[in-house]
N, C-alpha and C positions, 0 to 999 in steps of 0.2 A: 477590357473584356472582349468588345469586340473586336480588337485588331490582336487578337492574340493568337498565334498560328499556331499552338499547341491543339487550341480549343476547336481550330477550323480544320485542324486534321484528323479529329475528334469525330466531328460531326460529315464531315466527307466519307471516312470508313464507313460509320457506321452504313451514311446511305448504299455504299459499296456492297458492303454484308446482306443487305435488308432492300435488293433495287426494287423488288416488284412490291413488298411492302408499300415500300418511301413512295413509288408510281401511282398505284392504287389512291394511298392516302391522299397524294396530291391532286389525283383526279380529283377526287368530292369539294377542293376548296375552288379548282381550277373552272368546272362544270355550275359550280354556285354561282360565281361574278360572271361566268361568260351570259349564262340564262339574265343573269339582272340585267347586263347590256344588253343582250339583243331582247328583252321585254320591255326595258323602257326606250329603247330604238324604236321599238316597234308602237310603242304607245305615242310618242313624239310622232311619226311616222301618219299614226291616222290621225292625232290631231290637226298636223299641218294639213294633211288632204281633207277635213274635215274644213277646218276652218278657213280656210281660202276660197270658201263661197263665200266670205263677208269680205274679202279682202276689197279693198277700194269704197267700200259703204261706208257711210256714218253710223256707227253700231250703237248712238241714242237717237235712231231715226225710226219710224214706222211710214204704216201706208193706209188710205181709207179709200174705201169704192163704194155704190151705190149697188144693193142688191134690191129684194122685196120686203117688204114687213110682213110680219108672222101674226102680229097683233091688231085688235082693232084699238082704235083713238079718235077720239072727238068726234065723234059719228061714224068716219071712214071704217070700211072694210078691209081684212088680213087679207094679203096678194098683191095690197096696192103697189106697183113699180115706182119711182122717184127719177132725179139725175141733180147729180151737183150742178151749182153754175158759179161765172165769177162775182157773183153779190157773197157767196161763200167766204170767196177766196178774202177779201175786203174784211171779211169778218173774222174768220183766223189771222189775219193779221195783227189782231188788234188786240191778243191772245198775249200777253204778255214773258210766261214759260217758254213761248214757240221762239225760236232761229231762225228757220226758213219754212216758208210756205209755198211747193212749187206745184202748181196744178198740169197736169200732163194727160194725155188722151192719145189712143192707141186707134188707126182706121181696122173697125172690123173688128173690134174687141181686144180683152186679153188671149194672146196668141195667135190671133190672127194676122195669116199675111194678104199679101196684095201683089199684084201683077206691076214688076215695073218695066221699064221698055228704054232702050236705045237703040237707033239702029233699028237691026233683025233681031237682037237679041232684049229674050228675055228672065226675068226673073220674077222667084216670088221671094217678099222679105216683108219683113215688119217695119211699118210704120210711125215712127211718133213723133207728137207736139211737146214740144216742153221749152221753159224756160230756161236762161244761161244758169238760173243759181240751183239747178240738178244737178249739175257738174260739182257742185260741194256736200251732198248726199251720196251720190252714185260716181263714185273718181271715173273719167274721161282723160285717158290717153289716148294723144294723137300722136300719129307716127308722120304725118304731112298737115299743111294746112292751118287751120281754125276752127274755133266749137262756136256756139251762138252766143251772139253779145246783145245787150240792149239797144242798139239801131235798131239791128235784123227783127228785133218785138215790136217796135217801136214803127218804123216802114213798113209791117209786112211782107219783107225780099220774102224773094222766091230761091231760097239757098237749100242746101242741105248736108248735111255730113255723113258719109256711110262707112260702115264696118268692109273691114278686108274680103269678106267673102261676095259682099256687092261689085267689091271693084273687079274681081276676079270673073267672074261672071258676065257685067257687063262691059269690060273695058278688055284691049288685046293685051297681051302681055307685053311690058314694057310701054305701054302708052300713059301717057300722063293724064291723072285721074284727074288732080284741081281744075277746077274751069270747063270740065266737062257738062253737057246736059244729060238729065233722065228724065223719061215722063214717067210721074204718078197717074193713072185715072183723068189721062188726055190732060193734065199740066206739069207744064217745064220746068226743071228744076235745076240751079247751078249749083255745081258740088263746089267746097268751098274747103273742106275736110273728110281726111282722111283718121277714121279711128286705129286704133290697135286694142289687141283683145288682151283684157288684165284677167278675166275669170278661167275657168276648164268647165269639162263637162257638158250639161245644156246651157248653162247659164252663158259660156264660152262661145257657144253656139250661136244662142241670142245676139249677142254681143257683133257678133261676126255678119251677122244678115240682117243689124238694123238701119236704118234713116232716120236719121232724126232732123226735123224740118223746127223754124218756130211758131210758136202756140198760136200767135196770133195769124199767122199766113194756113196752119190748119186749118183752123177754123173757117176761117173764108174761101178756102182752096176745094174743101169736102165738105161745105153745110154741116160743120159743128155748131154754129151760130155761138150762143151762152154754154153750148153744154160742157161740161168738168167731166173727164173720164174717172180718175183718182185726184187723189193729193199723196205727195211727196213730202216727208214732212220732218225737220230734225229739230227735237228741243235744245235749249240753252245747256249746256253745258253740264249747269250747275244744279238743276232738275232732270232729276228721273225720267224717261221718256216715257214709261208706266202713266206717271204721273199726269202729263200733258195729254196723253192718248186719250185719258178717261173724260177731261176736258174737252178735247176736242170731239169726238164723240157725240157729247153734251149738249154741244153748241150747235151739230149738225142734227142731233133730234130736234131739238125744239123750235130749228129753220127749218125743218120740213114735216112736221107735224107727226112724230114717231115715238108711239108709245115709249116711255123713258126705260122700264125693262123688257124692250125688246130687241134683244141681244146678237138677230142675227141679218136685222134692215141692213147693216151698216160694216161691211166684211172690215177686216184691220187685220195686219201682220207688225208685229210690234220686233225690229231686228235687234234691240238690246234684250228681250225676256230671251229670244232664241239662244242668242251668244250666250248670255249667261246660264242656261239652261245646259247648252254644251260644256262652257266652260268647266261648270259644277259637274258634271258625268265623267269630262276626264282628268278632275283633281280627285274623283272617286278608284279608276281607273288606278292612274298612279299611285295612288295610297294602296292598295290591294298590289299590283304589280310589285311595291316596296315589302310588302310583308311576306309575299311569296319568296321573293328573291331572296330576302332576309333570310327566311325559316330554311333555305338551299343551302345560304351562306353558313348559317351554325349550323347546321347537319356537318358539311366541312370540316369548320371547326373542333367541333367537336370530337371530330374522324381521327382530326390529329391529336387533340388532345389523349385522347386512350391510345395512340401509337406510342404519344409518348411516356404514356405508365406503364408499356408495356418492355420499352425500352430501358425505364427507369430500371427495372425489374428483372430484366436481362443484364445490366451493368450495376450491378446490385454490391458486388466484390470489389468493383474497381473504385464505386465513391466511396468504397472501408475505404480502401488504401490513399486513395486523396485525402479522406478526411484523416485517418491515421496520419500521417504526412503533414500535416498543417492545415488542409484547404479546411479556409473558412466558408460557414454555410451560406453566405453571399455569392462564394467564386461558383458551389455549386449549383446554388440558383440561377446564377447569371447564363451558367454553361446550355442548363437546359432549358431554358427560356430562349436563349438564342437559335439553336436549332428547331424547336418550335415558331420562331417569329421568323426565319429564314424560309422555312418549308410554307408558311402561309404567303408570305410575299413574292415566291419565285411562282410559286402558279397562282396564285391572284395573278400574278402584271402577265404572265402569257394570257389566262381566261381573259385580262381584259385586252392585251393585243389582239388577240382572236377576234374575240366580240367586235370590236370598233372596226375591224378590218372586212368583218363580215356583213357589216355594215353598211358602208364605203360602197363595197364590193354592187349591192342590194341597191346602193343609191343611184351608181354609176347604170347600173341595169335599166334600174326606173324611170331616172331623167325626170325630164320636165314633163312629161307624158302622164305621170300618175294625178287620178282623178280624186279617188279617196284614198291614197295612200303615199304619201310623197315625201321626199327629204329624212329617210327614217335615222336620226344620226343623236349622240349623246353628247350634251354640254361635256367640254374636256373636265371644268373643277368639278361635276358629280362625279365622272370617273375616278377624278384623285381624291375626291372625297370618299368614297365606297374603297376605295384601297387601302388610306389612310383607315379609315374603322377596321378593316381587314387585316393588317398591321398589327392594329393595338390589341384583336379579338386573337388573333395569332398567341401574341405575351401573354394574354390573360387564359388564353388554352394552355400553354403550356407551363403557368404557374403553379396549377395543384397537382400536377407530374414535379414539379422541382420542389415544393415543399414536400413532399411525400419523401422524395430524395434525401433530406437534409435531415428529416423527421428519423431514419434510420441509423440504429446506434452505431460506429465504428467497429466494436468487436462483434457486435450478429452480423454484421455487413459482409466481414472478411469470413467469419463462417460460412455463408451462403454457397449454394454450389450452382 
């Protein structure tokens, strides 16, 4: 049936007779799948730029900092101020749920910078203390150099490693950044590494103007003495980071004497509830983007399907005379079924050429540049999966136009005018 050239010069006339018909019709299948691609391009598209602010984090990790208490306890009055220390740190450890426990302290707070200096030149960048096991919470790509190792904790060096937009800044171009000095706050520091920036946006930013020094050479370097800025903080694996948050938490009220429901002593950003919170909005997304595109797609279908009863209905005389003839009501079904599944697959696969190209097209535009909106492109097997249904929805449009056909007696048939 399908290789039968009778049946393909059949259905070529007819589109010949019927061109702006057969055009039209093919629009609504053509405009269904191109909409589904470029909506779920587009959905893909914000999630990557969505999601590539966790990119390099450990997404069962959180963070804890010291605010005020809101509540009174044990005599103490609401307002009282606190500060982490390393008696803390010793004590999260001991935390069984917890992986790493990295205590880290920023000069001049969160987001603040500081004055750095070489030479004549200078800059302002942010500052921090941290240990070598950040670098397995917050990924640390160097592009030259070294990150901090337990020596450098361990001595106190006077090391540091800064982001591209430090080096740019204080170093000439083309001079060799390793083994250079910078002073922080009237002390020396040997650069030892050079970062590279994994994030975009501010976070990109951040990334790009900081120093990071170790915890222990901070502290001594700027009179941190004991004090803990945050913690860095990733649970096992195999527990929830929820889970260990609320512990940990826990454990830092009742070493600092904080009313147990007092919810806002003790700041926390927990980056698995986030992720997953995104995650859940655009599996929401995509679900509605599918039903959209769906409800486009049989609108389509459907478009063809009533061409082809319309068709049937037009050639009303000639399946008398086939069926007159011998044609069995197989060959007649098979006939108009096939021009139906023809007409759905030649503009399916252009709407999806189109789409994926316009796509492409969108991506090559946006580059590495896009912040919230990046790599807008569609898994190739959903394309061939949504074509394949498109295919089969095609046969099944054109099945109650071919029974309807076959359903018609041979002698009314050939009356018909």
């Amino acid at each position: 049936m399908v290789v039968d050239r009778d049946n393909w010069q059949e259905i070529f006339a007819t589109i010949r007779k019927n061109k702006l018909r057969t055009f039209l019709t093919m629009l609504g299948v053509f405009w269904g799948i191109f909409m589904l691609v470029i909506m779920l391009g587009s959905g893909n598209g914000l999630r990557n730029g969505i999601l590539q602010g966790f990119s390099g984090t450990a997404t069962n990790s959180f963070f804890c900092w010291a605010q005020q208490t809101t509540k009174a306890y044990k005599g103490m009055k609401p307002g009282r101020g606190f500060e982490f220390n390393m008696a803390d740190v010793s004590a999260l450890q001991q935390i069984p749920e917890l992986d790493i426990v990295s205590p880290m302290n920023q000069l001049g707070g969160y987001e603040g910078a500081n004055n750095v200096v070489r030479g004549l030149k200078t800059a302002a960048c942010e500052i921090q203390g941290n240990y070598p096991n950040t670098a397995k919470i917050s990924d640390v790509k160097l592009s030259k150099g070294r990150f901090l190792n337990d020596l450098d904790i361990k001595e106190k060096r006077k090391i540091c490693i800064i982001g591209p937009r430090v080096a740019e800044m204080l170093f000439k171009k083309g001079e060799e950044v390793i083994g250079g000095y910078i002073r922080i706050n009237g002390v020396y520091f040997k650069v030892v590494g050079l970062t590279a920036v994994t994030a975009s946006g501010g976070d990109g930013r951040q990334q790009a103007q900081r120093i990071n020094v170790p915890f222990t050479t901070f502290q001594n370097a700027f009179n941190y003495n004991d004090i803990v800025g945050w913690f860095a903080i990733k649970s096992r694996d195999d527990i929830p980071a929820e889970q260990s948050e609320e512990k940990v938490i826990a454990i830092l009220k009742e070493r600092h004497k904080i009313a147990p429901d007092d919810v806002k002593a003790i700041g926390h950003w927990n980056m698995a509830v986030e992720y997953n919170k995104l995650n859940g909005l655009f599996l929401g997304i995509e679900i509605l983007i599918w039903i959209v595109g769906t409800g486009t797609l049989l609108a389509g279908v459907i478009g063809i399907s009533n061409i082809m009863l319309i068709v049937v209905k037009e050639r009303t005389k000639e399946i008398g005379v086939k069926r007159a003839l011998g044609a069995v009501p197989g060959q007649i079904i098979g006939q108009i079924m096939l021009e139906s599944v023809f007409l759905t697959a030649i503009s399916g696969y252009f709407g999806l050429l189109f789409g994926i190209g316009l796509l492409e097209l969108l991506n090559s535009m946006i580059g590495s540049s896009g912040e919230m909106f990046t790599n807008p492109t569609v898994d190739l097997s959903v394309a061939l999966k949504a074509l394949s249904v498109l295919v089969v929805s095609g046969a099944l449009a054109g099945l109650i136009p071919a029974n309807k056909a076959v359903s018609i007696k041979p002698v009314e048939a050939l009356r018909s005018e």
